[in-house]
LUMVEXSE-388469 format. One line per 5 residues: number of its first residue (from 1); their letters; for each residue x, y, z of N, C-alpha, C. Coordinates in Angstrom, 1 decimal, always signed. Each point is the difference from the previous one (the first is absolute). Layout:
<recs>
NUM> a> X/Y/Z/X/Y/Z/X/Y/Z | ...;
</recs>
This chain:
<recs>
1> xxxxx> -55.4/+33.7/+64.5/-1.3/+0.5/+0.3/-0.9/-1.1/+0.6 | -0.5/+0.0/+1.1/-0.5/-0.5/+1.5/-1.6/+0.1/-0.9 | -1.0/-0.9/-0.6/-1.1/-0.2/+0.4/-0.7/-1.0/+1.0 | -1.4/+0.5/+0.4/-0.9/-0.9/+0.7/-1.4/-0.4/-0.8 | -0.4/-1.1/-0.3/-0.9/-0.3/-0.5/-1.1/-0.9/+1.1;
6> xxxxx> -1.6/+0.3/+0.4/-0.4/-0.3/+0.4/-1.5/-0.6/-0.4 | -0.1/-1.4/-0.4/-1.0/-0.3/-0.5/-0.9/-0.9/+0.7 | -1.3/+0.5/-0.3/-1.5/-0.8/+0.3/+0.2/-0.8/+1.8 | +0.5/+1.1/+1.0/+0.3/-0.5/+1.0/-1.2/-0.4/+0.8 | -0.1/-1.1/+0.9/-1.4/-0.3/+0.9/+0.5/-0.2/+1.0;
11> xxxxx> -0.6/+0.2/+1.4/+0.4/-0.9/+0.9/-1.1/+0.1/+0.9 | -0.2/-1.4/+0.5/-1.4/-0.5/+0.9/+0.5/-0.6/+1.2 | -0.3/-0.1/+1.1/+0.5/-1.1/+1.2/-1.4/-0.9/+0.1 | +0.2/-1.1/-0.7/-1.2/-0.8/+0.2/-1.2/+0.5/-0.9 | -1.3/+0.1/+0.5/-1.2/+0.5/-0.7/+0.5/+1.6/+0.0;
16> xxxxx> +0.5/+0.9/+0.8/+0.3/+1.3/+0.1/+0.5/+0.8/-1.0 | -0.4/+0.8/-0.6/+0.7/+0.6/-1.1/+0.4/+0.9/+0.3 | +1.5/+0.7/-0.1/+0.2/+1.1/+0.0/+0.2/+0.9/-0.9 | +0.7/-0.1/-1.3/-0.3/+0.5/-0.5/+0.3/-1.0/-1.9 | +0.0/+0.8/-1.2/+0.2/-0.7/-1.0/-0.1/+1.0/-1.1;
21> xxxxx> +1.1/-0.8/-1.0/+0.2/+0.5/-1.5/+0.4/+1.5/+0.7 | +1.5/-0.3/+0.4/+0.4/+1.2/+0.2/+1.3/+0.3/-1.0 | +0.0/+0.7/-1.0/+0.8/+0.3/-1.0/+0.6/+1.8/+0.0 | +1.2/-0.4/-0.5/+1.1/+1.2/-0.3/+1.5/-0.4/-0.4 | +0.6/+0.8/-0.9/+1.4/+0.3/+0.1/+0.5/+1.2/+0.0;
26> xxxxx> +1.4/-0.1/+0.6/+0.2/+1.5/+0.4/+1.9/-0.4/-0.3 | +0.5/+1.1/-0.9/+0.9/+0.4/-0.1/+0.9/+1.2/+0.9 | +1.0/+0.2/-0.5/+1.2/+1.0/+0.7/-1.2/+1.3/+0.2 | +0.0/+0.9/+1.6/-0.4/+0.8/-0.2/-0.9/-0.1/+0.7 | -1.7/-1.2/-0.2/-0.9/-0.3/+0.3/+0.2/+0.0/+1.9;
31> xxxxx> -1.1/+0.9/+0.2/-0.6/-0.3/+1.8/-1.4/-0.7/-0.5 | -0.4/-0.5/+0.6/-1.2/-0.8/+0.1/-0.6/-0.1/+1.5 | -1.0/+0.4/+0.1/-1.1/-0.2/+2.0/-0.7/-1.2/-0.5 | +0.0/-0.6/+0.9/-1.0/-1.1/+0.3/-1.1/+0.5/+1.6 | -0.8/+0.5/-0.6/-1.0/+0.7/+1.2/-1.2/-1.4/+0.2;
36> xxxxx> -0.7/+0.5/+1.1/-1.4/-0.8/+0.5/-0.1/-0.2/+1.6 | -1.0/-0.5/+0.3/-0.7/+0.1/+1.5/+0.8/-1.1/+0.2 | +0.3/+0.1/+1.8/+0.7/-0.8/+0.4/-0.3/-1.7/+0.1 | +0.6/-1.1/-1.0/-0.2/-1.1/+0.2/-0.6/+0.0/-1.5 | +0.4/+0.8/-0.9/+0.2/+0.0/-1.5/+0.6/-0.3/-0.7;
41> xxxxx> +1.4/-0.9/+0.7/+0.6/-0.9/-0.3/+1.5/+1.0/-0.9 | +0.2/+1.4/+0.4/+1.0/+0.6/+0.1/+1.3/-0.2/+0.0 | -0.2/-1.0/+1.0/+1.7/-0.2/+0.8/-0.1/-1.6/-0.8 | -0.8/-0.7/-0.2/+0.3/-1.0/-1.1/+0.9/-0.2/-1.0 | -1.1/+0.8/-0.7/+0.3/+0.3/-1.5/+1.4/+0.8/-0.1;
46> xxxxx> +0.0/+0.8/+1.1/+2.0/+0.0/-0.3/+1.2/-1.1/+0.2 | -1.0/-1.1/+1.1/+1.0/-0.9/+0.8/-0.1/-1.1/-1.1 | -0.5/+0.2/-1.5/-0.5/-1.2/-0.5/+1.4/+0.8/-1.1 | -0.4/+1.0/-0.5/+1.7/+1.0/-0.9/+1.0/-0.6/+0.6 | +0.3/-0.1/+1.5/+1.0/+0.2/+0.4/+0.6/-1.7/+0.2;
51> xxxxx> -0.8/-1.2/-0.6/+0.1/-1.0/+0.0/-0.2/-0.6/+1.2 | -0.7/+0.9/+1.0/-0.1/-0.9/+1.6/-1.2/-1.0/+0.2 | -1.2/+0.4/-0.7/-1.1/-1.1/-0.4/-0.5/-0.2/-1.4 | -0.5/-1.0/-0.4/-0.6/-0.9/-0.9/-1.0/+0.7/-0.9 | -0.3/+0.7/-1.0/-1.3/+0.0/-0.4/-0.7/-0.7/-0.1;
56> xxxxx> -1.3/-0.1/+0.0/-0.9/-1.3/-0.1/-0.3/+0.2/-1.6 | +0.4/+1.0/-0.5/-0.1/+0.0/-1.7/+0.6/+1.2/-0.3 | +0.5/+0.0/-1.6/+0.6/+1.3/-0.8/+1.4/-0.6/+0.6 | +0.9/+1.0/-0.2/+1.4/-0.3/-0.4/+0.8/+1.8/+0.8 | +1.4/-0.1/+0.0/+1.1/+0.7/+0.5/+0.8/+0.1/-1.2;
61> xxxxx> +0.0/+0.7/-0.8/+1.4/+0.1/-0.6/+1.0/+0.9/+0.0 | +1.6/+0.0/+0.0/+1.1/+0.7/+0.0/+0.5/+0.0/-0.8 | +0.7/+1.2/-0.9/+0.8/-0.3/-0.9/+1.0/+1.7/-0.1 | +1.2/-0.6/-0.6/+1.5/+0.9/+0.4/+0.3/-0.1/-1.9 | -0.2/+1.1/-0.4/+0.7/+0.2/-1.4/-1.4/-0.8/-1.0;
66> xxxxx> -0.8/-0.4/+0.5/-1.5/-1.2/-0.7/+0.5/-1.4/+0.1 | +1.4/+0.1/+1.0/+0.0/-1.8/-0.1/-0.7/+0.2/+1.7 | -0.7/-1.3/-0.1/-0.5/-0.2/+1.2/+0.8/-0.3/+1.4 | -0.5/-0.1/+1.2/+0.8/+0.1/+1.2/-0.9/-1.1/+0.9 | +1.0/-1.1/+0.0/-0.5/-1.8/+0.5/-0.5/+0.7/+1.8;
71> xxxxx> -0.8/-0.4/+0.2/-0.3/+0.2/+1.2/+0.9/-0.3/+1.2 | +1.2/-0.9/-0.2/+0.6/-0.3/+1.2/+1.2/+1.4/-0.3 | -0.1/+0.8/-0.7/+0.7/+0.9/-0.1/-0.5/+1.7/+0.6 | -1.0/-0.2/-0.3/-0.8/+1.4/+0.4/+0.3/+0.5/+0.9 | +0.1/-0.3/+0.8/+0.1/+0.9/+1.7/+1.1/+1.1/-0.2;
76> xxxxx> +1.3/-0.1/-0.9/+1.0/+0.7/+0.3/-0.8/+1.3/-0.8 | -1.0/+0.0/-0.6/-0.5/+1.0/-0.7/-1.5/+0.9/+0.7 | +0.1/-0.5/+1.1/-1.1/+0.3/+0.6/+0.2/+0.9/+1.2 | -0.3/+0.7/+0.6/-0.2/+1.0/+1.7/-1.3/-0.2/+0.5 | +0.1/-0.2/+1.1/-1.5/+0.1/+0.9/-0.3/+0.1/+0.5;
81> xxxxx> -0.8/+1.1/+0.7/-0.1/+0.4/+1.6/-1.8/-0.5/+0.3 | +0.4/-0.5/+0.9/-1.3/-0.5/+0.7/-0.2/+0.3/+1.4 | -1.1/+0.2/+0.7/-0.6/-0.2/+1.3/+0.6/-1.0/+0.9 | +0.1/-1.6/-0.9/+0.5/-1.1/+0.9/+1.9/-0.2/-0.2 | +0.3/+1.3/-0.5/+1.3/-0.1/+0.1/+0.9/+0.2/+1.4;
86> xxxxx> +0.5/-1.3/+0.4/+0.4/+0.6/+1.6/+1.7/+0.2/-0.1 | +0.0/+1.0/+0.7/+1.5/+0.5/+0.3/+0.5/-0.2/+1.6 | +1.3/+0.0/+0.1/+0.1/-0.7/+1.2/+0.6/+0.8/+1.6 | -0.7/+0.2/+0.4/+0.3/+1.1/+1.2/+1.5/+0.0/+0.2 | +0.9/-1.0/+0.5/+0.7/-0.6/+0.2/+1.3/+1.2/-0.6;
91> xxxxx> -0.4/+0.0/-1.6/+0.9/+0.4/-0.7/-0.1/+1.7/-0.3 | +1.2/+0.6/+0.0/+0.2/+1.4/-0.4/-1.0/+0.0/-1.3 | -0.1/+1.5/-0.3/-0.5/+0.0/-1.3/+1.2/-0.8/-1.2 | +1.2/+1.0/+0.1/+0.8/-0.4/-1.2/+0.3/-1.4/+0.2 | +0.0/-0.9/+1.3/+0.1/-1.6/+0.1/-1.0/-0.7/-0.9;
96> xxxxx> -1.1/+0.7/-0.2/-1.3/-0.4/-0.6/+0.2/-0.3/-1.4 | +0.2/+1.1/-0.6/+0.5/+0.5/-1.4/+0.8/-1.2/-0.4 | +1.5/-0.2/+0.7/+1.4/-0.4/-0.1/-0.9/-2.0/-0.1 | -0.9/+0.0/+0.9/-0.5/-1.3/+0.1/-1.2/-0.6/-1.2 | -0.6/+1.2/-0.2/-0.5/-0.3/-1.3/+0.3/+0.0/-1.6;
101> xxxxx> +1.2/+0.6/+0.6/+1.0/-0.1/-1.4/+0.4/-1.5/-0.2 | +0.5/-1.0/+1.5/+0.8/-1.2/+0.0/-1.4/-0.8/-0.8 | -1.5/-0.1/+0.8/-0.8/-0.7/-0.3/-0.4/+0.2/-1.5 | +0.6/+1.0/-1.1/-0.4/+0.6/-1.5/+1.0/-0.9/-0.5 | +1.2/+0.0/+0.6/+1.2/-0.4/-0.3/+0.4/+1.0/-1.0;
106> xxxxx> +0.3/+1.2/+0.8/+0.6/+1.4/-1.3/+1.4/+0.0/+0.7 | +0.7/+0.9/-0.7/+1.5/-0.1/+0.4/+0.0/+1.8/+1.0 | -0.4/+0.1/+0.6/-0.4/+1.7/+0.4/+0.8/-0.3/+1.1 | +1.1/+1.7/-0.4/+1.0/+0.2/+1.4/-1.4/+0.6/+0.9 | +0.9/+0.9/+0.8/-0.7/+0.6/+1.2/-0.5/+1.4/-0.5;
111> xxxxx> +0.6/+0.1/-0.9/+0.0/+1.8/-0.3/-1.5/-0.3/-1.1 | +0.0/-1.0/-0.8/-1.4/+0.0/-0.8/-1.3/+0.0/+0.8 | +0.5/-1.1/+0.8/-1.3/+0.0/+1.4/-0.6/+1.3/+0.6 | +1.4/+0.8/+0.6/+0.1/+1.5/+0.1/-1.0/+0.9/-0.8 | +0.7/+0.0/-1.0/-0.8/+0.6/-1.5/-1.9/-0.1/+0.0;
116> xxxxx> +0.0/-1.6/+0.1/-1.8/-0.4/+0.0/-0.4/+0.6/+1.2 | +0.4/+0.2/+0.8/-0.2/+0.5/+1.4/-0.4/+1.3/+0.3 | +1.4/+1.1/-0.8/-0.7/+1.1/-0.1/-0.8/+0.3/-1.1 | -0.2/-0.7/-0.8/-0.8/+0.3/-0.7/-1.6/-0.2/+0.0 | -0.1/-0.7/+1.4/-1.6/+0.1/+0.7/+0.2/+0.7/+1.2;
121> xxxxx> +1.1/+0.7/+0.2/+0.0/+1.3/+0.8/+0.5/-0.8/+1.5 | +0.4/-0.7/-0.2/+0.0/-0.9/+1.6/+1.9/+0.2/+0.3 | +0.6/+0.7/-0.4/+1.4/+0.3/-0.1/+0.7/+0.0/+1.7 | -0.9/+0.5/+0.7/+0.6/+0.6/+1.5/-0.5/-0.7/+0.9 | -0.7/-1.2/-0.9/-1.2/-0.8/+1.0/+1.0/-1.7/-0.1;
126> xxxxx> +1.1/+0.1/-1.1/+0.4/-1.2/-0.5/+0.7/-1.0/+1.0 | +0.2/+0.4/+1.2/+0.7/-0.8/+1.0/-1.1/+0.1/+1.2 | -1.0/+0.4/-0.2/-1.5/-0.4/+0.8/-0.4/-1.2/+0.0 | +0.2/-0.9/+1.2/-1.4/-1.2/-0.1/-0.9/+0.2/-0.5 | -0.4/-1.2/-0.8/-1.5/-0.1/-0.2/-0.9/+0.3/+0.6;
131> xxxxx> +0.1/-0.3/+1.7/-0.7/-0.1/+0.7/-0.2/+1.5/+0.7 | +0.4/+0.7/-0.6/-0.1/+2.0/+0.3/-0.2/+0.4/-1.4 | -0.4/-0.5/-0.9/-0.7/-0.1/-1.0/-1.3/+0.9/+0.4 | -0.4/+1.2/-1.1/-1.3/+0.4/+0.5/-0.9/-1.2/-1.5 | -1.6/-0.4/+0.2/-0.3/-0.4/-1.1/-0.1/+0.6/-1.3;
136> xxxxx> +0.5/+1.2/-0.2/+0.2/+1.0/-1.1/+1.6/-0.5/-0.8 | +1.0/+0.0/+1.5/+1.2/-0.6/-0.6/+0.0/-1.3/-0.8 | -0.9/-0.6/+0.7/+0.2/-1.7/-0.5/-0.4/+0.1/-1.3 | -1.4/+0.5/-0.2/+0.1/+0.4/-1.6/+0.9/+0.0/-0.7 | +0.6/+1.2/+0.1/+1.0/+0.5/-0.7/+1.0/-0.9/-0.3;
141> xxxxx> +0.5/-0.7/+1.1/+0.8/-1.1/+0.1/-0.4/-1.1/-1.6 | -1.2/-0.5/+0.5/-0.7/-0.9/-1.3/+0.3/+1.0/-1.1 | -0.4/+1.0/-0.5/+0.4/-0.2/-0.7/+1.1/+0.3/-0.6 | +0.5/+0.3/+0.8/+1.9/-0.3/+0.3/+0.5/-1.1/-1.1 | -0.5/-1.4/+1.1/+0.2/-0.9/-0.7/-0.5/-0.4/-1.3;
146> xxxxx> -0.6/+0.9/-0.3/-0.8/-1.0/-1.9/+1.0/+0.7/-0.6 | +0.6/+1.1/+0.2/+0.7/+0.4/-1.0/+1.8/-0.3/-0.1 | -0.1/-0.8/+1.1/+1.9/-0.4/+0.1/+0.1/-0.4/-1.7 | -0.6/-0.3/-0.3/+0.6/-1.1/-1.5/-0.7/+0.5/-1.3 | -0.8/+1.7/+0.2/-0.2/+0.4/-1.3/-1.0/-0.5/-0.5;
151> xxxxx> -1.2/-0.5/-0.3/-1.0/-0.9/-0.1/-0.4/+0.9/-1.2 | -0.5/-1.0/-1.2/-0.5/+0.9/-1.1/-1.4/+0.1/+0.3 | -0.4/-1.3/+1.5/-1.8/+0.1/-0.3/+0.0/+0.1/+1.7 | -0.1/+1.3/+0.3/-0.5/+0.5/+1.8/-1.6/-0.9/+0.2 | +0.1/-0.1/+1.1/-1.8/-0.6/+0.2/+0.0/+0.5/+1.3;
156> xxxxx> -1.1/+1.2/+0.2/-0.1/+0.2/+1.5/-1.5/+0.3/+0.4 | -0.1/-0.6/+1.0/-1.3/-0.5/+0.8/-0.2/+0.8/+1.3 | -0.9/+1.4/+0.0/-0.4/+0.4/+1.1/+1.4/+1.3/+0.3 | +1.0/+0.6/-0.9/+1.3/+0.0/+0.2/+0.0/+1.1/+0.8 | -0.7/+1.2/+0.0/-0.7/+1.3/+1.0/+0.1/-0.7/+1.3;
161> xxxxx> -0.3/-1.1/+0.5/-0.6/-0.3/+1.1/+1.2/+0.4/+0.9 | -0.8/+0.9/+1.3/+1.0/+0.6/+0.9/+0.6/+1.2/-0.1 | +0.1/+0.3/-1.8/+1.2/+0.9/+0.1/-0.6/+1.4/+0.0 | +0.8/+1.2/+0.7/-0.4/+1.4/-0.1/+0.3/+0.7/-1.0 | -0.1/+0.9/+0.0/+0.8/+0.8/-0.9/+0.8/-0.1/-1.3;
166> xxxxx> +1.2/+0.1/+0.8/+1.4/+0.0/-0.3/+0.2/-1.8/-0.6 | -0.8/-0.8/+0.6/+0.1/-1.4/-0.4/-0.8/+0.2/-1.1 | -1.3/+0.2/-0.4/-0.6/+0.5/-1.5/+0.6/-0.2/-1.1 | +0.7/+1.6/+0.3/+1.7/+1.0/-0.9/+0.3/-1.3/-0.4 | +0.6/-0.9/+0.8/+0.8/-1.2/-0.3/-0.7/-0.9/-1.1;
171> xxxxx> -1.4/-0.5/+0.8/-0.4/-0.8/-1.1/-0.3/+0.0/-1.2 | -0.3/+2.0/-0.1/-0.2/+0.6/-1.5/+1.2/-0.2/-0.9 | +0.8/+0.5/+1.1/+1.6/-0.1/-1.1/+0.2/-1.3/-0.5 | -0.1/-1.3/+1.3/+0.3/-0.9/-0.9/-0.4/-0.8/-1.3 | -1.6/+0.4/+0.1/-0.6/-0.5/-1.2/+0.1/+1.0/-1.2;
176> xxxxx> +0.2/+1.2/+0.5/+0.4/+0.7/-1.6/+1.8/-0.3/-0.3 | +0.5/-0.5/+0.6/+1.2/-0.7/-0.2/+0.0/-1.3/-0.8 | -0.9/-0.8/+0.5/-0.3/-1.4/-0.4/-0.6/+0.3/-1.4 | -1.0/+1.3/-0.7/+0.0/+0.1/-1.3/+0.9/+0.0/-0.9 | +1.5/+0.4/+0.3/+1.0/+0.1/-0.5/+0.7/-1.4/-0.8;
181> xxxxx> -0.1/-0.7/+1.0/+0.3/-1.3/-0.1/-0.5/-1.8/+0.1 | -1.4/+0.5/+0.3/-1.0/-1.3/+0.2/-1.4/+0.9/-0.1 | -0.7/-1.0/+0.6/-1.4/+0.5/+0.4/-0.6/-0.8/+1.2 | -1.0/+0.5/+0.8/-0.8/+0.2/+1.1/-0.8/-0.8/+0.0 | -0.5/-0.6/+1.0/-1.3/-1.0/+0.5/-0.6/+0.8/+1.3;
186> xxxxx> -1.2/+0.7/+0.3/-0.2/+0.2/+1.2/-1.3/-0.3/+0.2 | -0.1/-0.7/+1.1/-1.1/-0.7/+1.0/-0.9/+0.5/+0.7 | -0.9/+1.4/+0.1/-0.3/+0.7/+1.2/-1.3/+0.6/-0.5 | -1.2/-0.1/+1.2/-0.8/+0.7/-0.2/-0.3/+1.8/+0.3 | +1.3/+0.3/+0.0/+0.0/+1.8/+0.1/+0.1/+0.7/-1.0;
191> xxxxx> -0.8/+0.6/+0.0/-0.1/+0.8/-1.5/+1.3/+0.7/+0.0 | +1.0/+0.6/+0.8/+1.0/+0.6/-0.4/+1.2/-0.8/-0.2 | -0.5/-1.4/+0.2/+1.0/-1.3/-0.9/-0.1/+0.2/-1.0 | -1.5/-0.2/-0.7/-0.6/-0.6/-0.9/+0.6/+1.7/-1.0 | -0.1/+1.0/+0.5/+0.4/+1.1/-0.9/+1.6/-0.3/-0.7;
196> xxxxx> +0.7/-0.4/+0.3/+1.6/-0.2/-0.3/-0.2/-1.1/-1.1 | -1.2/-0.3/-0.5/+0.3/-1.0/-1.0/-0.5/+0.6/-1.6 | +0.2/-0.6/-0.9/-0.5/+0.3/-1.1/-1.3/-0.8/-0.2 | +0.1/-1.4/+0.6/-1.1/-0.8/-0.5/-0.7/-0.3/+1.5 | -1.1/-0.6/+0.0/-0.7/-0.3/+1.1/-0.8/-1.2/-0.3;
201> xxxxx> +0.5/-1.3/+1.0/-1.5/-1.2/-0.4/-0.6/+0.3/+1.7 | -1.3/+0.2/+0.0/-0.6/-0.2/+0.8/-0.6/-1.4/+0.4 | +0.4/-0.7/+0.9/-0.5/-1.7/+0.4/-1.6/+0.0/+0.5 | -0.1/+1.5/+0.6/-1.4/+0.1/+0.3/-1.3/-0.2/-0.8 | +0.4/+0.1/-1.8/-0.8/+0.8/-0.7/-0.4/-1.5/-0.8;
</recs>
């Protein structure tokens, strides 16, 4: 059992405050939105979960069965789709996958890659360049990649962005999937993000 404990979090750049005393924990199951106006410090406060910056106060904790999880360990338990996530024109889609599998260091044939692939609907698209990529695909792609390695704690930022429809379907499924077996972080000021959660912290408020 995968918890997240989040206590008395602050973070300021200089005199600037962004936000503070931001607290929660969330067990198997749990979606959580993090909503607010833009420059509410959204995409922070996930990149601070996700171990990529510093809090200036409060704490991160992980823990697997209630023993804790040393921070140089976490990542393998984490997914994350972000805005500044770059993918590389260069590369097929399934090259992508197959390459962020080496960078995870998972043992994934081609057929698992395959697998994550159709399973954000990109199946017929998988020997497409990047670069014929529509921005709807590349989505999908991200979050393609958070899920190669099963993550008990998803964290996604903005994760709608681009997608139509049929991309939506996808992102619904994946997070009512991810209840199954972890729980959800989502970053977005859209209320039909913010609807897919149970809990809501507003940074605006």
């Amino acid at each position: 059992m995968f918890t997240l404990k989040v206590s008395g979090i602050g973070k300021h750049y200089g005199e600037t405050l962004v936000f503070k005393n931001i607290s929660f924990q969330l067990n198997q199951g749990d979606v959580l939105a993090i909503t607010g106006w833009n420059g509410s410090g959204k995409s922070t406060l996930l990149r601070i979960i996700a171990g990529l910056v510093k809090p200036s106060t409060g704490r991160v904790e992980m823990f697997f069965n209630a023993d804790p999880i040393p921070k140089e360990s976490r990542r393998r338990f984490i997914g994350m789709v972000a805005p500044a996530l770059s993918l590389y024109d260069e590369l097929t889609g399934l090259e992508s996958i197959e390459f962020f599998c080496r960078v995870r260091g998972l043992a994934c044939n081609r057929n698992d890659c395959l697998n994550i692939i159709e399973l954000v609907g990109l199946a017929e698209h998988a020997t497409k360049m990047g670069r014929e990529y529509s921005s709807g695909m590349k989505q999908r792609l991200k979050l393609a990649q958070a899920l190669l390695h099963k993550p008990p704690l998803l964290l996604l930022d903005e994760p709608a962005t681009n997608l139509d429809s049929k991309g939506i379907d996808v992102l619904e499924q994946i997070i009512s999937n991810q209840r199954q077996s972890g729980m959800t972080v989502i970053a977005s000021n859209e209320k039909r993000e913010a609807d897919y959660a149970d809990t809501v912290i507003n940074l605006s408020e």
